[in-house]
C-alpha positions in Angstrom: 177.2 167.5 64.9 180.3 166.0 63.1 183.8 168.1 62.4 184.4 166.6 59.3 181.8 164.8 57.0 184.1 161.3 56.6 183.7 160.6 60.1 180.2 158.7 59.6 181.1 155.6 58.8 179.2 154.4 55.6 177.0 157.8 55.0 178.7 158.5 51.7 178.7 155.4 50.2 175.1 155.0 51.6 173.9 158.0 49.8 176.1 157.2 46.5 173.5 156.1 44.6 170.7 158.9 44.7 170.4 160.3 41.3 171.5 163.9 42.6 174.0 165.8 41.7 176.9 166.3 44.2 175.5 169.7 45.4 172.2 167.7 46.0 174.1 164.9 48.0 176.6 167.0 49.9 172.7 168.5 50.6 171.5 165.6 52.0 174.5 164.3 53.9 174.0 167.7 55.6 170.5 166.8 56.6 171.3 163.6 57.5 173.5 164.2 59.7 171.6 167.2 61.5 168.6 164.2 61.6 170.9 162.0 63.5 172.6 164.3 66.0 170.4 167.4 66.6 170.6 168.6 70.2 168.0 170.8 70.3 165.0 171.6 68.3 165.7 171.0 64.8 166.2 174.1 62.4 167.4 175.1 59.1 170.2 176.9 61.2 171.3 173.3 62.7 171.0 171.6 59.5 173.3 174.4 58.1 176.0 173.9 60.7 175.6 170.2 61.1 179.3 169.8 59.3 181.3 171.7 61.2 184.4 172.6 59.1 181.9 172.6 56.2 179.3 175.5 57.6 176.8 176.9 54.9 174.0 179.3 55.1 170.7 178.5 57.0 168.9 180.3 54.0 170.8 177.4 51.8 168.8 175.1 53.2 165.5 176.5 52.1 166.8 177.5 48.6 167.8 173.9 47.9 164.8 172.0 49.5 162.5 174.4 47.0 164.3 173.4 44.2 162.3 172.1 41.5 163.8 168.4 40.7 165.4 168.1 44.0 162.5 166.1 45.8 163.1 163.4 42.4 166.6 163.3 42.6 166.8 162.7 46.4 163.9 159.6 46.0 164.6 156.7 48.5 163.1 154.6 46.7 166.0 153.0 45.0 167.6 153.0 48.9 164.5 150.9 50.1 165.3 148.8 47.0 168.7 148.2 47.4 168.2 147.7 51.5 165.8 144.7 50.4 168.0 143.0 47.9 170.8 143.1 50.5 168.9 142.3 53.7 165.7 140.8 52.6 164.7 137.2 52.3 161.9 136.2 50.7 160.8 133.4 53.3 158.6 134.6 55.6 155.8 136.8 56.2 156.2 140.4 55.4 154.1 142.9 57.5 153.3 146.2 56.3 151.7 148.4 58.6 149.7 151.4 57.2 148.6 154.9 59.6 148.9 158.7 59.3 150.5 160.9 61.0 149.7 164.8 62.0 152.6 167.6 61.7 151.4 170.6 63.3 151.5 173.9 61.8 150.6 177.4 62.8 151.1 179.6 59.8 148.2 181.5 57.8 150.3 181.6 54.8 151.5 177.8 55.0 150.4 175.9 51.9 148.8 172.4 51.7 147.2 172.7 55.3 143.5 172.1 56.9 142.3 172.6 60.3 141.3 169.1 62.0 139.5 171.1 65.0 135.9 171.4 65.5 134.4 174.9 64.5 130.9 174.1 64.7 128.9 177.0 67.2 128.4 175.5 70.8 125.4 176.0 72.7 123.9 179.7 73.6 124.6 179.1 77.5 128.5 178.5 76.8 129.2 181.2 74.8 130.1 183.9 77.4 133.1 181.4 78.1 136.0 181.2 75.9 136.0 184.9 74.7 140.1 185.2 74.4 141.1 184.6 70.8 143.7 181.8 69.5 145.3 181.3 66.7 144.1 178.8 64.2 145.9 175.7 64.1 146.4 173.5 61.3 148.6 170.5 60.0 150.1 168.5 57.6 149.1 164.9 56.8 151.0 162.6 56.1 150.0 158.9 55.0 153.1 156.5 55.7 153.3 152.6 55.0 156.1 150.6 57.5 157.6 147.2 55.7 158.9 145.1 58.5 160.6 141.8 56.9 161.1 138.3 58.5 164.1 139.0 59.6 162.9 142.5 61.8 163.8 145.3 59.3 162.1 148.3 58.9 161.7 150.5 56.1 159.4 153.2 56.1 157.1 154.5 53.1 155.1 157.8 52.9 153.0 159.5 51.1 151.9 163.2 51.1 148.2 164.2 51.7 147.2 167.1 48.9 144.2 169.3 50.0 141.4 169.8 47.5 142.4 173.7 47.5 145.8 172.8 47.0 145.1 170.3 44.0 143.4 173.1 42.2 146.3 175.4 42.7 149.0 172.9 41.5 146.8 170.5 38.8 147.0 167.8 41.3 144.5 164.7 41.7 143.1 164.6 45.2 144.0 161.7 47.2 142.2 160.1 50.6 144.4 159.2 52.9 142.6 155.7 52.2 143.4 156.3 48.8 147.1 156.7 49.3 147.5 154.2 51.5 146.6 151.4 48.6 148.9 153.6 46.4 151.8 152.7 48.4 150.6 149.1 48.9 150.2 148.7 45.1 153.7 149.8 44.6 155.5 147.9 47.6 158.9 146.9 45.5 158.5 143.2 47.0 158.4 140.0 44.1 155.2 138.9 43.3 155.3 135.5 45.3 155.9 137.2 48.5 153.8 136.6 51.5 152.6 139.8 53.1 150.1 140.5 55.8 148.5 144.3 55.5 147.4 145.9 58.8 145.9 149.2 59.7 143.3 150.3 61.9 139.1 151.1 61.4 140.3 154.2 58.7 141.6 151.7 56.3 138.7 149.5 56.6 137.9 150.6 52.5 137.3 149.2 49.7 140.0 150.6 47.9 142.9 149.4 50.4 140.9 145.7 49.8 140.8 145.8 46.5 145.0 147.0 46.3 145.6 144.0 48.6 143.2 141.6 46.6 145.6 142.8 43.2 149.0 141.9 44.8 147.4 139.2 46.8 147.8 140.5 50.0 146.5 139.0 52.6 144.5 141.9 55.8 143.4 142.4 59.6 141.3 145.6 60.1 139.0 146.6 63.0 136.0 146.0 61.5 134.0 149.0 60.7 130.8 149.8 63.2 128.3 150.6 60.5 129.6 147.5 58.7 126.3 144.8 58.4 126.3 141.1 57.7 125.6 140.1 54.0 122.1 138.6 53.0 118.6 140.5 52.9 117.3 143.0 54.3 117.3 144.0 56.7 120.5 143.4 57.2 121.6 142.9 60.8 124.8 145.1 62.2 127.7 143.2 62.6 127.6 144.8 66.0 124.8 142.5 66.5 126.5 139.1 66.9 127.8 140.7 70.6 124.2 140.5 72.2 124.3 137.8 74.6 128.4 138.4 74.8 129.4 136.6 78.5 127.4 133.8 77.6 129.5 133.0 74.2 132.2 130.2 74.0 135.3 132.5 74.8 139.2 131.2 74.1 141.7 132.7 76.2 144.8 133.7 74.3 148.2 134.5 76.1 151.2 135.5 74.7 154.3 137.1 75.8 155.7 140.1 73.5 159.3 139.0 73.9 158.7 134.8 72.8 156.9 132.8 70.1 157.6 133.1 66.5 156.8 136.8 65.7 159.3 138.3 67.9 161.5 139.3 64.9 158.9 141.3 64.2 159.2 143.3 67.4 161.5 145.9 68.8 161.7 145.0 72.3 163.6 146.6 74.6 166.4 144.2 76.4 163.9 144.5 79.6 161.5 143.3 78.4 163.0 139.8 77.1 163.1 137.2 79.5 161.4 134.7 82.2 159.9 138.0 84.3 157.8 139.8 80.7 154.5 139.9 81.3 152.4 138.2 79.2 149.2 139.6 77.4 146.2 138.2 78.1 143.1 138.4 75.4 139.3 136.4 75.6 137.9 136.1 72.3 135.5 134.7 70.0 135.8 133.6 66.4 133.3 132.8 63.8 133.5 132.9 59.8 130.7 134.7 58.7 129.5 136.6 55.1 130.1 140.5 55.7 128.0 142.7 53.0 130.4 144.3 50.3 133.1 142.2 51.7 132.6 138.7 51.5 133.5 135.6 53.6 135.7 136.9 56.3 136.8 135.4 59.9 135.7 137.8 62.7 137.1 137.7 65.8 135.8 139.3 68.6 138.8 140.0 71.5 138.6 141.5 75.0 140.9 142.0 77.7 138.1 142.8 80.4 139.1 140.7 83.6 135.4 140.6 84.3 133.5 139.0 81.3 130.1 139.1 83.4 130.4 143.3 83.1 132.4 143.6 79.8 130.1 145.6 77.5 129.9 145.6 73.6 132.3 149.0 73.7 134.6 147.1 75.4 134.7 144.6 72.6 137.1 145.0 69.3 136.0 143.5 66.1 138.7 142.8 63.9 137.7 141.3 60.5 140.3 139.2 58.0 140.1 138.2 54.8 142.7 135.1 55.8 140.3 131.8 56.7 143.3 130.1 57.4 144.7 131.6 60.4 144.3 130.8 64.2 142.6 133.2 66.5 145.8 133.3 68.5 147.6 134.1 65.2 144.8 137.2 64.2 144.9 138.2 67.8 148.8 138.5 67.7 149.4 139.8 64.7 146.9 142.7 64.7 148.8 143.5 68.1 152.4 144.5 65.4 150.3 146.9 64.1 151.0 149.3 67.4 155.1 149.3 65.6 154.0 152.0 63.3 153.2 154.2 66.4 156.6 153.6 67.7 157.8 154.2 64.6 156.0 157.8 64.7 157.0 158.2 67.6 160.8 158.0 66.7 160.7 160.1 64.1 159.4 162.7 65.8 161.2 162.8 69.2 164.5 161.1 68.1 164.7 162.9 64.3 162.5 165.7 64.7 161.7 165.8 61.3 158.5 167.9 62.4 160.1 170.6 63.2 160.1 172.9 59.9 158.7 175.8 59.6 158.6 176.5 55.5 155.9 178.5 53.7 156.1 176.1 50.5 155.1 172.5 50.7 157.8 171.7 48.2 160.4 172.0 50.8 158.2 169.8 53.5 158.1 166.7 51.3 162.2 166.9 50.8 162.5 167.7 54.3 160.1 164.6 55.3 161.9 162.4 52.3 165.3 162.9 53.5 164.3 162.3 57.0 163.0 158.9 56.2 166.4 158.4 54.0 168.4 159.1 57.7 166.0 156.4 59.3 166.9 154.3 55.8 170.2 154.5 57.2 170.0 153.4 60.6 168.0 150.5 59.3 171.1 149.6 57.3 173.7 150.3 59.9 172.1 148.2 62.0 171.5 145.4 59.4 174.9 145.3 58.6 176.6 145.1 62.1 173.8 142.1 62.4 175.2 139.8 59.4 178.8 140.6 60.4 180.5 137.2 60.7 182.6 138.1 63.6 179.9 139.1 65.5 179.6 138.2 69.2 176.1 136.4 70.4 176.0 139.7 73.1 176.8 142.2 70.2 173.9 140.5 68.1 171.7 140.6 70.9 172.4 144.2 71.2 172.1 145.2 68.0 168.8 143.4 67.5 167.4 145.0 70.1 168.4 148.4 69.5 166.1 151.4 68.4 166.6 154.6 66.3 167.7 156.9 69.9 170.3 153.5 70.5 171.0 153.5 66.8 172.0 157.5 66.8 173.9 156.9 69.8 175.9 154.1 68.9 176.7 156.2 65.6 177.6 159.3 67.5 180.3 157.1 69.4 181.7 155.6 66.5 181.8 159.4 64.7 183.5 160.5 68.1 186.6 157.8 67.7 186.7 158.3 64.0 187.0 162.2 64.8 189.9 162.0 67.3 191.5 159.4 65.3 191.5 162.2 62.4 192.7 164.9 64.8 195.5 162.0 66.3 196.5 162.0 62.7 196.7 165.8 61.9 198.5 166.3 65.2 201.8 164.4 64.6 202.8 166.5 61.5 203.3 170.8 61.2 201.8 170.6 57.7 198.6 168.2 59.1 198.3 170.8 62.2 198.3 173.9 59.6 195.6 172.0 57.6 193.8 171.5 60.7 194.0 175.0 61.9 192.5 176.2 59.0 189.9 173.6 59.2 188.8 175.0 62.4 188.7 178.3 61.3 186.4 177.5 58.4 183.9 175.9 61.2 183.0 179.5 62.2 180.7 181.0 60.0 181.6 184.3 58.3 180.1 187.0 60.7 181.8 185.0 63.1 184.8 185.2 62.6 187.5 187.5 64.5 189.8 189.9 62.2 193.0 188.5 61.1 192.0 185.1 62.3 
């Protein structure tokens, strides 16, 4: 937490162009902060106290989240925006990486939630196991869409998933998550002439994601889908098929180290993970341009990293399918291997944010809380962009900043808030008015039932 909200360097001026009011910003500063520097679990009662000369109310919190017009005013979207104009050059290949992610909850009375677990009866003979009761679980979903530019930033993009219940309840339009996911490709705020490369895994093997990326003229690499068959009549073989006979196939081998060749921007290495002793990843695959049924003329490429071809099985095959005839195996291979960023990405904002830990009855409140978490990992993007295009900037300070994630990000932010802090108490110190001022400053930091009598 922070004593006094100026001590962030660039927060305000970051957040100065939300259409909120300045209760709403003064809101999400708040939140922002509690994002970045929460010690603990996060809470409504940390978010209220994440100022500390400017506590509030954890029930605040909650009343302002639920406020109707709040999720609208605090949009990132003109954040994203801005972050591209300023940071973004149109050369190059953008990558935008498409997944869901799974916030658990274990309320009855939550709203917009579904169980994913399996409730169908098990056999007679098991059923005198497994007697004790448990509570039913359920989540949120949450489809999200990560832009990674030439240059290695990321901006995030999400996208809530509605239940059919919950549609009825609110007049909503019931989205797949397959269904959202070409939403938020249809409305990626890139120019029309830019080059980007859509990747997601076997769930986003639709026709609608295809048919988004075929309107903006995006190019794809999906895992082919199983039942998937080759085009032509029937019967129409499996694309499954073409593996019979696999060890016997013309195989390429196709090495590449994580921390070299020319998508490393693209990549978040760690600093140990750079250099002459990385271990490089090895693949054998197997490319061939063939007609897919409801797809058209795609290049598949079949990839294995089974030491022992002679015993590698068809399970132990991946199929991944492009509609891009241009590109090299080593290229598709390579490429599709980025898509494992938006699991880091989850990752991060989950154990570094810990913007899944909420606990509100009203889903209102859960897409601000997941908005303005994305908006605190809007900022770290930033930070970090701007400490890279500093001019004075050392060769070790950019290599440190390029290779730094959102925990590196929060801690290098945290020091910088520490100095700024003892430079304001350095300040207040030298002067009987500035140490009255900041007496009654650290009274305020306690909240109300806190405080002592005449204090």
């Amino acid at each position: 937490m922070v004593t006094v909200a100026d001590s962030l360097p660039g927060l305000k001026r970051f957040l100065r162009s939300l259409a909120a009011g300045e209760a709403g910003r003064q809101m999400v500063l708040r939140l922002v902060v509690a994002f970045l520097f929460h010690t603990r679990r996060m809470s409504c009662l940390q978010t209220a106290g994440a100022i500390r000369t400017e506590p509030r109310h954890r029930a605040q919190v909650g009343r302002m989240l639920q406020r109707p017009g709040f999720l609208r005013d605090v949009c990132g979207d003109v954040l994203r925006r801005q972050l591209l104009e300023r940071h973004a050059r149109q050369r190059g290949r953008f990558l935008f990486l498409i997944d869901a992610t799974l916030c658990s909850q274990a309320g009855k009375k939550t709203e917009n939630t579904y169980s994913t677990g399996n409730r169908q009866r098990r056999p007679q003979q098991g059923r005198r196991f497994g007697k004790q009761k448990h509570a039913r679980k359920t989540c949120h979903n949450f489809t999200m869409g990560l832009l990674i530019t030439p240059e290695g930033l990321r901006i995030p993009f999400s996208r809530p998933h509605y239940t059919k219940e919950y549609c009825q309840q609110n007049g909503l339009t019931h989205r797949t998550t397959a269904e959202s996911a070409a939403d938020l490709i249809r409305q990626l705020p890139l120019p029309e002439e830019a080059d980007v490369l859509v990747l997601g895994d076997t769930a986003y093997d639709a026709a609608v994601v295809r048919e988004a990326c075929a309107a903006r003229g995006y190019d794809w690499i999906f895992p082919c889908n199983p039942e998937r068959v080759l085009a032509g009549a029937k019967p129409r073989p499996k694309v499954r098929s073409l593996l019979k006979n696999w060890p016997s196939r013309s195989l390429t081998t196709v090495r590449f180290c994580p921390g070299q060749g020319k998508y490393v921007h693209y990549r978040r290495l760690s600093p140990h993970r750079v250099g002459p002793k990385a271990k490089p990843r090895t693949f054998y695959v197997h490319q061939e341009k063939r007609a897919v049924h409801a797809v058209g003329e795609v290049q598949l490429v079949f990839s294995t990293t089974h030491l022992q071809l002679a015993r590698a099985t068809p399970d132990d095959v991946k199929i991944l399918m492009t509609n891009n005839l241009r590109l090299s195996t080593k290229d598709i291979v390579e490429l599709y291997s980025l898509r494992w960023q938006i699991e880091l990405f989850f990752k991060e904002l989950k154990s570094t944010l810990g913007f899944h830990h909420y606990r509100f009855r009203r889903f209102a409140c859960v897409e601000a809380w997941v908005e303005v978490a994305l908006i605190a990992f809007l900022f770290l993007e930033g930070h970090r962009a701007d400490q890279l295009h500093r001019c004075r900037a050392a060769p070790d300070q950019q290599r440190w900043w390029r290779s730094q994630r959102t925990h590196g990000l929060c801690q290098a932010l945290a020091h910088a808030s520490q100095l700024a802090e003892l430079q304001f108490l350095a300040n207040r110190l030298q002067t009987p008015g500035g140490i009255t001022k900041l007496q009654r400053l650290l009274r305020n930091a306690l909240p109300q039932e806190n405080r002592m009598p005449n204090s």
